[in-house]
C-alpha positions, -999 to 999 in steps of 0.1 A, spaced: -487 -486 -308 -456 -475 -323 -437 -496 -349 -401 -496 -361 -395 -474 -390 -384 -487 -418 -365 -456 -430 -338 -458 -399 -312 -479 -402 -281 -488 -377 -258 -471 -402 -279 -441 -401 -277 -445 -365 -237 -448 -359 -232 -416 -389 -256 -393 -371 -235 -393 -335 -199 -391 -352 -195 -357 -350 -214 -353 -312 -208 -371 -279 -218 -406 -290 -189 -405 -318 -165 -389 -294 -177 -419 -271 -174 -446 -291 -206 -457 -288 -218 -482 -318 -252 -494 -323 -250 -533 -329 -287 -543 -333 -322 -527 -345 -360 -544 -340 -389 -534 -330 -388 -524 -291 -352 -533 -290 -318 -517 -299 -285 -528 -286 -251 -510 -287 -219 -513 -271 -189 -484 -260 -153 -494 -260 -139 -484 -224 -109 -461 -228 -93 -435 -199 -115 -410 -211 -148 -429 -197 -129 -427 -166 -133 -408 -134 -100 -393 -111 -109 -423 -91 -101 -448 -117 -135 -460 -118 -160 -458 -149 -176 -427 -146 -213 -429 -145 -217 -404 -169 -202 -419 -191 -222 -454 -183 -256 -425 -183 -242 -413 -221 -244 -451 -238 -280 -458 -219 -292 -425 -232 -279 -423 -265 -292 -458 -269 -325 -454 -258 -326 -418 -275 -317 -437 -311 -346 -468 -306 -367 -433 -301 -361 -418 -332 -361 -459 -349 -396 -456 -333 -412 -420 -339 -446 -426 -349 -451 -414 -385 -456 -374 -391 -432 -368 -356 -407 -343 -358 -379 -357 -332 -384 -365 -296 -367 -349 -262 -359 -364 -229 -383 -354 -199 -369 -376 -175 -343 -402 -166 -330 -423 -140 -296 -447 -133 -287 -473 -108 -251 -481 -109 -241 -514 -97 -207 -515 -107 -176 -511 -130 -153 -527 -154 -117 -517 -158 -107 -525 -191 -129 -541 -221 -166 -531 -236 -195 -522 -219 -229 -534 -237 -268 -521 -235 -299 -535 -243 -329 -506 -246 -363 -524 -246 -399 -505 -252 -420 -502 -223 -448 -477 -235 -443 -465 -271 -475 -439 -272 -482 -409 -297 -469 -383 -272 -444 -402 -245 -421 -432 -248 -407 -451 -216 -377 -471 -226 -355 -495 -198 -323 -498 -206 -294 -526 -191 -260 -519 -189 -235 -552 -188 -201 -558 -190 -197 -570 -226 -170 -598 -215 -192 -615 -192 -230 -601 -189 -225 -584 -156 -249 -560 -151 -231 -528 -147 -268 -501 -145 -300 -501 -150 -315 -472 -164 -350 -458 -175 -360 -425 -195 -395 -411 -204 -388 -392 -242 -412 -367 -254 -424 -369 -290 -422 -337 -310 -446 -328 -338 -446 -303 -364 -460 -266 -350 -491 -254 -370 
């Protein structure tokens, strides 16, 4: 089983997306164990869809990009990165204004595959907002 590296920390995390989506996001990584990493996305317009609603891309962007850095926090030792292979999201609402939060916890952390579940809350009061699961293939060196 696959542990938490001890060479990846959350500031490591948040400096490695500012210049990509997750910095142009505003997603922030609050929390790093083993099987678990939390982060939370400000809300601004750009998150928004024409409809005024939360756009569940951009609700698809904080699951993955959370689940993609407890990945790399959870490479087992020698791996090069990791891809995604698969992923899924059930939206179950929206907020309007605030934070939205997200809890990634390990469900199979093997030498080849991870399976991570991720839940997406309204940060003000818990609500779940998705639900969200993603298989991530480990790379390894060529040779």
């Amino acid at each position: 089983m696959t542990t938490l590296r001890s060479d990846v920390s959350i500031a490591e995390l948040n400096e490695r997306g500012q210049e990509y989506l997750p910095g142009y996001l505003g997603i922030q990584i609050l929390s790093l164990a083993p099987n678990t990493v939390s982060s939370r996305m400000p809300v601004k317009k750009l998150h928004f869809a024409p409809n005024d609603f939360l756009h569940a891309a951009s609700v698809v962007a904080l699951a993955d990009t959370t689940c993609g850095y407890a990945t790399i926090a959870h490479l087992p030792d020698g791996a090069q990165s990791f891809t995604t292979i698969e992923l899924k999201s059930n939206h179950l609402g929206t907020v309007k204004e605030g934070s939205i939060a997200c809890v990634a916890t390990a469900q199979h952390l093997g030498r080849n595959t991870q399976v991570w579940d991720a839940v997406v809350t309204d940060e003000a009061n818990g609500r779940k907002i998705a639900l969200f699961r993603c298989t991530q293939m480990i790379l390894w060196p060529k040779g």
